[in-house]
Backbone bond lengths (Angstrom), bond angles and torsions (degrees), N, CA, C in turn:
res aa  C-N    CA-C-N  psi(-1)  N-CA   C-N-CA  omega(-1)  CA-C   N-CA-C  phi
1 X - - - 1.454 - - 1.522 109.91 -
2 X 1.313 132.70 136.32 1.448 153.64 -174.33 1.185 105.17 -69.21
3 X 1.089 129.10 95.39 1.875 121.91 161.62 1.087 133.38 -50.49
4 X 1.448 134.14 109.31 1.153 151.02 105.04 1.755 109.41 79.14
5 X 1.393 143.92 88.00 1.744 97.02 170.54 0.923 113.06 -63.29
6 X 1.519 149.98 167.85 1.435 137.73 113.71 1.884 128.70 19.40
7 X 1.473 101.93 -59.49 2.021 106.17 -177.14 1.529 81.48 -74.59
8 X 1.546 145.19 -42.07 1.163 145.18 -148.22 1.800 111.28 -70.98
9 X 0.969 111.75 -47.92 0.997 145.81 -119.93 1.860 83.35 -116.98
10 X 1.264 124.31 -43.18 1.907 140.50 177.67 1.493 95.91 -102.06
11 X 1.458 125.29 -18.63 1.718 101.33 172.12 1.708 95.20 -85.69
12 X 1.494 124.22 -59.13 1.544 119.03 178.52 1.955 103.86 -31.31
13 X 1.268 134.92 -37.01 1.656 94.44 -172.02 1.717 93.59 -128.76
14 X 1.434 105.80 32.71 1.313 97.58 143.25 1.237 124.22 120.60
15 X 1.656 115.82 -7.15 1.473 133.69 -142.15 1.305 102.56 -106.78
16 X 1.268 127.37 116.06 1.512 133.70 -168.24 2.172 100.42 -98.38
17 X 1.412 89.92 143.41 1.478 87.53 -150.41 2.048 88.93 -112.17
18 X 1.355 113.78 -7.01 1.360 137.46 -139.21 1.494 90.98 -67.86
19 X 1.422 121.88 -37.17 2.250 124.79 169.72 1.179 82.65 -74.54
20 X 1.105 151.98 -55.25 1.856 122.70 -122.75 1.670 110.57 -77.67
21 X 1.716 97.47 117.02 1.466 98.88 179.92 1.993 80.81 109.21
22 X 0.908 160.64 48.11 1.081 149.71 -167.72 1.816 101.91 -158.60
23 X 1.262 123.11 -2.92 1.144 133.94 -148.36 1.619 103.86 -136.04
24 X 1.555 127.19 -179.95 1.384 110.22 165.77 1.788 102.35 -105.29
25 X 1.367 118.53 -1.89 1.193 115.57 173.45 1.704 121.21 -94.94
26 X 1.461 123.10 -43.83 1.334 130.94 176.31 1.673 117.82 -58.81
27 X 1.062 124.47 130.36 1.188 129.70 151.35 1.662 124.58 -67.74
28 X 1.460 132.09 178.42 1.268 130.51 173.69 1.789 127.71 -115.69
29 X 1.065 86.62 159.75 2.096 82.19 -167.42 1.374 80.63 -48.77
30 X 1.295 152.46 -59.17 2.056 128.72 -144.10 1.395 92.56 -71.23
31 X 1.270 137.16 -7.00 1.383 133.62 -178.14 1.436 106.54 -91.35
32 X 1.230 112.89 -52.08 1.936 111.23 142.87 1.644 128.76 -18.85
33 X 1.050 106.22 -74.14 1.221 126.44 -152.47 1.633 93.35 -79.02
34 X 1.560 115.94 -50.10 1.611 90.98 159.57 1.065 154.25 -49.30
35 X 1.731 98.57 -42.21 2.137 99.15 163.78 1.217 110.49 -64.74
36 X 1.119 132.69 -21.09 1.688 137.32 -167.03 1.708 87.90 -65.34
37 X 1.610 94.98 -65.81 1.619 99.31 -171.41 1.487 128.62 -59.94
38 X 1.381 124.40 -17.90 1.691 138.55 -159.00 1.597 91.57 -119.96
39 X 1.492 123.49 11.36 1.130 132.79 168.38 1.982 119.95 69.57
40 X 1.127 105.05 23.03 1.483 120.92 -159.86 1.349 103.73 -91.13
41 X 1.239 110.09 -17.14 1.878 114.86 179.67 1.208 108.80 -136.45
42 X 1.135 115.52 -174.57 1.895 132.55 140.77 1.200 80.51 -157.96
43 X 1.975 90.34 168.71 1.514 110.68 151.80 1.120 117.58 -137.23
44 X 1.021 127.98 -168.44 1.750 124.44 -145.31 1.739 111.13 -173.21
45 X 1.317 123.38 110.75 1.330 122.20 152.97 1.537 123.64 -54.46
46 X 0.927 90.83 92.74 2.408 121.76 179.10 1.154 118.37 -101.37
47 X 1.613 109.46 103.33 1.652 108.51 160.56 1.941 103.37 57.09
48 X 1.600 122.06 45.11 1.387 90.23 -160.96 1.288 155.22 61.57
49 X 1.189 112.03 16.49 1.325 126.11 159.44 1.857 111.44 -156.68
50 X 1.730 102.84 163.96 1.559 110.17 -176.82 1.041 116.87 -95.88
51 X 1.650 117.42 116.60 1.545 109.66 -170.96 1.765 100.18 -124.87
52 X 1.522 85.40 154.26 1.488 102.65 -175.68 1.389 96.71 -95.43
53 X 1.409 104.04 130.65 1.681 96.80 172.30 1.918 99.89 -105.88
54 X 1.342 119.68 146.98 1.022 130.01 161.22 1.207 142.63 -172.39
55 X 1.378 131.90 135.62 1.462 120.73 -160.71 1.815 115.27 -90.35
56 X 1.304 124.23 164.07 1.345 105.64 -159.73 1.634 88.07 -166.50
57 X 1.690 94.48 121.00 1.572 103.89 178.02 1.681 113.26 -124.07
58 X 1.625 117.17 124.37 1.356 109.06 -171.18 1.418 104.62 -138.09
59 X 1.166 129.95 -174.04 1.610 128.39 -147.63 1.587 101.75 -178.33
60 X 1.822 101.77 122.62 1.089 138.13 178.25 1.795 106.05 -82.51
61 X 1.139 108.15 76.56 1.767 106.15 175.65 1.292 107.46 -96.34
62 X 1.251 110.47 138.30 1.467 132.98 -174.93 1.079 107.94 -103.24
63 X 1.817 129.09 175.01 1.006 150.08 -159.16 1.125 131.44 177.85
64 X 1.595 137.85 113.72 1.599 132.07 -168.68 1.559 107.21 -83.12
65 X 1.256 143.40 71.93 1.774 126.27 177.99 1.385 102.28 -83.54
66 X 1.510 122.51 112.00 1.973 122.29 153.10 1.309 74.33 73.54
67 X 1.366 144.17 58.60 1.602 141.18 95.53 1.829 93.31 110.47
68 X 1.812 113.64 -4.78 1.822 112.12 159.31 1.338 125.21 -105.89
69 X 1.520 101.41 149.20 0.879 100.47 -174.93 1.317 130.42 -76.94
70 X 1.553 125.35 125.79 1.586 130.27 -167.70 1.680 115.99 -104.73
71 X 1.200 126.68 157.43 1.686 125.97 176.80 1.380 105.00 -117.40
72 X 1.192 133.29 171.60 1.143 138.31 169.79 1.632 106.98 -110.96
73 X 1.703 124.78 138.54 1.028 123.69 -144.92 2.163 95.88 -154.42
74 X 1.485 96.39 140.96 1.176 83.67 175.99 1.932 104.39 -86.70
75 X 1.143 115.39 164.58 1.249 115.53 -174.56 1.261 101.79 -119.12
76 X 1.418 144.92 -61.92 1.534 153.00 -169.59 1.485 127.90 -152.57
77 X 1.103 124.61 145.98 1.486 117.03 168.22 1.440 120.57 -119.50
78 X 1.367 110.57 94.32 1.370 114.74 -176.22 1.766 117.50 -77.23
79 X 1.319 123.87 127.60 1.190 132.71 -143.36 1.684 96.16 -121.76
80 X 1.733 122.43 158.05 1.030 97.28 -154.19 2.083 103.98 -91.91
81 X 1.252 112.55 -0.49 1.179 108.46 -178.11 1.403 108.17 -99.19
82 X 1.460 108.38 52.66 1.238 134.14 179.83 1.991 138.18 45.42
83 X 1.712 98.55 6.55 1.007 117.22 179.27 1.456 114.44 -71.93
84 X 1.591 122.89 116.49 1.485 106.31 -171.57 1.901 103.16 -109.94
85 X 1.406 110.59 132.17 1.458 127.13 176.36 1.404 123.31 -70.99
86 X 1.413 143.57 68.30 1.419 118.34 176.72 1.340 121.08 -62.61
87 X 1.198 98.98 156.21 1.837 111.25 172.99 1.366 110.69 -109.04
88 X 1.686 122.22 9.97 1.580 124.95 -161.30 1.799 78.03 -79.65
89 X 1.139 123.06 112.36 1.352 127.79 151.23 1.429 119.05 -100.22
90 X 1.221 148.98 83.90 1.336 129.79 162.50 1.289 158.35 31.05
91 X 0.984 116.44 71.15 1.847 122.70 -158.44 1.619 108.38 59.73
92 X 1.837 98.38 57.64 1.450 104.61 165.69 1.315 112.64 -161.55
93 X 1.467 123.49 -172.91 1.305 121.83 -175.47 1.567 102.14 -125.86
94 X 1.502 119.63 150.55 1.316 111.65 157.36 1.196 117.09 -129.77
95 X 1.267 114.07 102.76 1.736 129.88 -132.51 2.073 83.50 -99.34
96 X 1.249 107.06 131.25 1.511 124.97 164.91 1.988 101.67 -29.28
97 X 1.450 93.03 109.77 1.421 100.09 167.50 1.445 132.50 -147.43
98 X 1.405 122.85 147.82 1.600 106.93 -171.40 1.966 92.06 -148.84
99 X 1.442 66.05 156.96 2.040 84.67 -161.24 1.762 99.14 -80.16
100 X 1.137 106.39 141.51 1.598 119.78 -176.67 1.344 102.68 -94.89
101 X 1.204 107.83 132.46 1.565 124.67 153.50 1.718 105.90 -38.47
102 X 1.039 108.89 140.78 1.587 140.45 -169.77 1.853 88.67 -60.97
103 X 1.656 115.99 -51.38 1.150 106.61 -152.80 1.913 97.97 -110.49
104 X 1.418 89.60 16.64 2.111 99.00 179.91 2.077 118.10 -99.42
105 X 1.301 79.98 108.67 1.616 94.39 175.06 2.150 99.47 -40.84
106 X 1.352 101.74 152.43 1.530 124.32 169.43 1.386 116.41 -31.00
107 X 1.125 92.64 -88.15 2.042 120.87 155.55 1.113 93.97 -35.87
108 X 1.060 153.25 -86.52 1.453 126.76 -131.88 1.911 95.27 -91.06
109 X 0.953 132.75 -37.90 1.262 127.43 154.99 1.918 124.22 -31.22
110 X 1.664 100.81 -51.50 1.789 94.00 167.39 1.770 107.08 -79.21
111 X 1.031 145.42 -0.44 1.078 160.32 171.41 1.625 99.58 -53.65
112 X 1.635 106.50 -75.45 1.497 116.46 179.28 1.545 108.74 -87.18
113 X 1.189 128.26 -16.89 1.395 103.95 155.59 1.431 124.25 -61.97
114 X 1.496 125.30 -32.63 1.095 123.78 -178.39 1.588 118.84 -71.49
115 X 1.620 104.68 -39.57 1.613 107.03 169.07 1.405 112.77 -70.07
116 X 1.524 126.12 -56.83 1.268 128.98 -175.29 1.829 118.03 -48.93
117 X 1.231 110.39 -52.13 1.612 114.13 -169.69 1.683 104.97 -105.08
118 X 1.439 116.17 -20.45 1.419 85.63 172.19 2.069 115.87 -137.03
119 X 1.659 91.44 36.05 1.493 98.70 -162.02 1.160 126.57 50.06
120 X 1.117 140.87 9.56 1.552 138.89 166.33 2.072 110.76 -49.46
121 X 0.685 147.89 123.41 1.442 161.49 159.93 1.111 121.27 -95.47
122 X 1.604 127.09 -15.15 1.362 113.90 -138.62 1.516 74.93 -140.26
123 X 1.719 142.16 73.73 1.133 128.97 173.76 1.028 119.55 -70.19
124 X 1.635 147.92 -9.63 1.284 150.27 -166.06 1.301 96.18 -93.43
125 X 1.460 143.95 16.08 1.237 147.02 -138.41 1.452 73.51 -137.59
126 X 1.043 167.86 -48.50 1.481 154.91 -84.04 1.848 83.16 -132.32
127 X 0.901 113.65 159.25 1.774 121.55 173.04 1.257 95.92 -126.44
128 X 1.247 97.04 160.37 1.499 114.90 -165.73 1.506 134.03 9.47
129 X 1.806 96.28 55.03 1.321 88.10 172.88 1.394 131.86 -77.92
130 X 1.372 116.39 157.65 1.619 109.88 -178.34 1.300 94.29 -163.05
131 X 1.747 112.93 163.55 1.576 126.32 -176.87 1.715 86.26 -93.72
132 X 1.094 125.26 132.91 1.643 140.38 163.86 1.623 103.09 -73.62
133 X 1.574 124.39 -54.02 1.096 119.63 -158.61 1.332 107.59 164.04
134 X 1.784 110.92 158.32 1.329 109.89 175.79 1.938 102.03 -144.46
135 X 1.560 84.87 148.54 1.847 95.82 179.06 0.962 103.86 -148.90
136 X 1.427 123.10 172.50 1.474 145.68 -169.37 1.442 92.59 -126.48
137 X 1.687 89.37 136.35 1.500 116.81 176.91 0.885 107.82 -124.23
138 X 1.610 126.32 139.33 0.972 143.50 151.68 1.448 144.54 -144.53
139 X 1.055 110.89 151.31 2.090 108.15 -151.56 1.741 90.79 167.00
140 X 1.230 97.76 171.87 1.692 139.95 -150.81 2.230 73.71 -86.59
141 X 1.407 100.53 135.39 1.223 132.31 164.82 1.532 103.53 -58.22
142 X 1.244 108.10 116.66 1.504 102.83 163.75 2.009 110.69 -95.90
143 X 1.423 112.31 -42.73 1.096 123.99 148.24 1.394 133.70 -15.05
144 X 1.965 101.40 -73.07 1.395 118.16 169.82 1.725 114.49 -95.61
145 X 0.747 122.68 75.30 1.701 104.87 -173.04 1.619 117.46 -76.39
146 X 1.772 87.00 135.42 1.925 93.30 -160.51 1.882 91.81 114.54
147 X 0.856 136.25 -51.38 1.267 137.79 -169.78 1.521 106.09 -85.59
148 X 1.626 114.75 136.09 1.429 104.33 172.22 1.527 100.50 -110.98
149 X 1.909 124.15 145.94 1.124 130.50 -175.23 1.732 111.40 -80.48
150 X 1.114 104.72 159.28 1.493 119.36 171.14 1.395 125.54 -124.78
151 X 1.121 163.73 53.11 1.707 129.14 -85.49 1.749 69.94 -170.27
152 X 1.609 108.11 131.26 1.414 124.08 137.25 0.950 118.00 -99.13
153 X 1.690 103.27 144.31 1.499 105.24 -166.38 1.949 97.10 -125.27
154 X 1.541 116.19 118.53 1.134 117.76 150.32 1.324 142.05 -79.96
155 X 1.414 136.61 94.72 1.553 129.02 -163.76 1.933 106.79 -116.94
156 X 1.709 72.17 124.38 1.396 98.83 178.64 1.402 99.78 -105.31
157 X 1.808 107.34 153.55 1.495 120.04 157.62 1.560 111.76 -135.94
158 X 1.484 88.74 169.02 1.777 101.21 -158.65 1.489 103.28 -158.54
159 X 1.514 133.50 163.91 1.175 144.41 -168.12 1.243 94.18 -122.87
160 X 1.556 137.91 120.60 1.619 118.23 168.72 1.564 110.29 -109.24
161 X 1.486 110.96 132.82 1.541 125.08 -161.36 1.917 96.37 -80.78
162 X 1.351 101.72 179.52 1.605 116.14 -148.49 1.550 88.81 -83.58
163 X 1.044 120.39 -32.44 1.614 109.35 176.99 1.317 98.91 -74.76
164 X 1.003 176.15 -54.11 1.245 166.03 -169.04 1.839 123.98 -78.63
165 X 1.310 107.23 -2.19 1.306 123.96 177.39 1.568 116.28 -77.18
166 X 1.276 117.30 137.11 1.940 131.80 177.80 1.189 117.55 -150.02
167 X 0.876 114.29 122.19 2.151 130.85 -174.68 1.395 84.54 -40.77
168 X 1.260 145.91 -59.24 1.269 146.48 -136.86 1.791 102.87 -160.56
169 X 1.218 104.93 142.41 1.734 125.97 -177.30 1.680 90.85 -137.78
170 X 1.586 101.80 137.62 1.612 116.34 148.80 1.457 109.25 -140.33
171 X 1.338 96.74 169.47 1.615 121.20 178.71 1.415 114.55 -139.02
172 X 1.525 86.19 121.80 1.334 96.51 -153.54 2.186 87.20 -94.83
173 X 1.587 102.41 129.71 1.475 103.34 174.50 1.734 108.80 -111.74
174 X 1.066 116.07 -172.22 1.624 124.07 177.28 1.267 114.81 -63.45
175 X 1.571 135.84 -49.02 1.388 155.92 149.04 1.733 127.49 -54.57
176 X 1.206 116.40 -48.84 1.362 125.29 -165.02 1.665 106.79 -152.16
177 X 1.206 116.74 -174.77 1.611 127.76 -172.74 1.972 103.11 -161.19
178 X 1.711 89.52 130.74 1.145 90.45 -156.12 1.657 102.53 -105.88
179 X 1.121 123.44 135.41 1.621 117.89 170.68 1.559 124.18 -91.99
180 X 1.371 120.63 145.96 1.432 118.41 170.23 1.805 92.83 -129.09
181 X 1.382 88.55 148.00 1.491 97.50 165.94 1.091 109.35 -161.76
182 X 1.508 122.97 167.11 1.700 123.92 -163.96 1.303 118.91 -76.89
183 X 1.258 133.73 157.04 1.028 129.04 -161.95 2.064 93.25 -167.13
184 X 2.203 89.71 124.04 1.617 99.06 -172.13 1.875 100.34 -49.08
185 X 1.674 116.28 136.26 1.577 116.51 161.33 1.674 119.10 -80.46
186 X 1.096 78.90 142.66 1.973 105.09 175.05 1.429 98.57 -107.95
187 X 1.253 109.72 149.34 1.714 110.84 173.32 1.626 109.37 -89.35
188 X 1.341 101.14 163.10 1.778 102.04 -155.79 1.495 113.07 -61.05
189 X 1.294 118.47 -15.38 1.764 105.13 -175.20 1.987 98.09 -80.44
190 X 1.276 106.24 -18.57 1.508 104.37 -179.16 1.682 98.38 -71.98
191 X 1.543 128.61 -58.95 1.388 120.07 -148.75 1.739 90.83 -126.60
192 X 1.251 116.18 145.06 1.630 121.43 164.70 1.458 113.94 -112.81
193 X 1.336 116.86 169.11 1.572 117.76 169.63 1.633 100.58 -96.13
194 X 1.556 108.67 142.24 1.303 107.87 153.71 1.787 106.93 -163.30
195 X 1.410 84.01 124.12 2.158 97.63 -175.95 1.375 102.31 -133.05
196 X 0.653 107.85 131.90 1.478 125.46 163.04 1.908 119.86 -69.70
C-alpha cells in the first residue's frame, strides 16, 4: 500500500489546513512537510485524533551583565512575507530551542542548537552545564491547528562566559530570522517556559 503525503493523509480524517500560516502563531503545511522530510516529526492516526510526534531540546543560558543575573530569551521571528512572531508571552520564558531528529541523541541536539541558532562552536566553553530534566508534552497544536502535539522536551542549562557573550544573536532560516536577546531572570516559581 502507497503512503500517505502529509496534506493526504490530514484531508482523509478531516483537518483543514486552509489558516495555517495565516496567523502570527500557525505555521504552514511546507513547514509540515519539511520536518516530516529532515526527519524532525511524523504524524500518526492516535486513538482518534492527529498527532505530531516530536522531540525538542532547549537551554536556559545565563549571564552576569552590571553584577544581575540575565537569561537568554527568544524575542521574535520575523518571516519573510513580512509577518513578525513574538514569543514575549507573559510571566514566561522562551528559552532558545530546536527540534531533534527522531533518530538524534539530546547532547548532540544542544550541540547544534548552540551552533545552528546562536553560533556558539565552542561548547566546552559553557560553565556549568547540565541536563535539568525531561517531559512529555502534550496538548492541541498551536502551530498546527487540527493537530494535537506530542513533544519531549529535553532542558539543559549553562552559564555563557564573556568571550562568548552578544547583546543580540539571530538565526537566520530559509523563510524567516529569528532573534534572541537578554532578558533580567526571575527564579522558576516566578516565570515558566511555554512554546509550542
Amino acid at each position: 500500500m502507497r503512503k500517505l503525503s502529509p496534506f493526504a493523509l490530514l484531508q482523509k480524517h478531516g483537518i483543514s489546513t486552509k489558516k495555517w500560516g495565516k496567523d502570527n502563531f500557525s505555521k504552514t503545511l511546507n513547514h509540515l512537510r519539511r520536518e516530516i522530510h529532515r526527519n524532525e516529526c511524523k504524524i500518526k492516526f492516535v486513538d482518534k485524533e492527529m498527532v505530531r510526534f516530536s522531540k525538542t531540546v532547549k537551554v536556559s543560558l545565563h549571564h552576569k551583565i552590571n553584577g544581575e543575573e540575565y537569561i537568554l530569551v527568544e524575542n521574535r521571528q520575523v518571516f519573510k512575507n513580512g509577518t513578525v512572531r513574538y514569543r514575549l508571552i507573559p510571566n514566561s520564558y522562551t528559552l532558545p530551542a530546536e527540534k531533534l531528529f527522531l533518530n538524534e541523541s539530546p547532547k548532540e541536539g544542544l550541540k547544534r542548537l548552540l551552533e545552528e541558532e546562536l553560533g556558539i562552536t565552542k561548547i566546552g566553553l559553557l560553565k556549568k552545564l547540565k541536563r535539568l530534566n525531561k517531559e512529555i508534552q502534550v496538548g492541541k497544536s498551536k502551530t498546527y491547528p487540527g493537530l494535537t502535539s506530542k513533544r519531549t522536551m529535553y532542558h539543559y542549562e549553562a552559564w555563557l562566559p564573556n568571550s562568548l557573550y552578544k547583546d543580540e544573536y539571530k538565526e537566520k532560516q530559509e523563510d524567516y530570522i529569528t532573534y534572541f536577546k537578554w532578558e533580567k531572570y526571575f527564579p522558576p516559581e516566578d516565570k515558566q517556559n511555554d512554546q509550542d
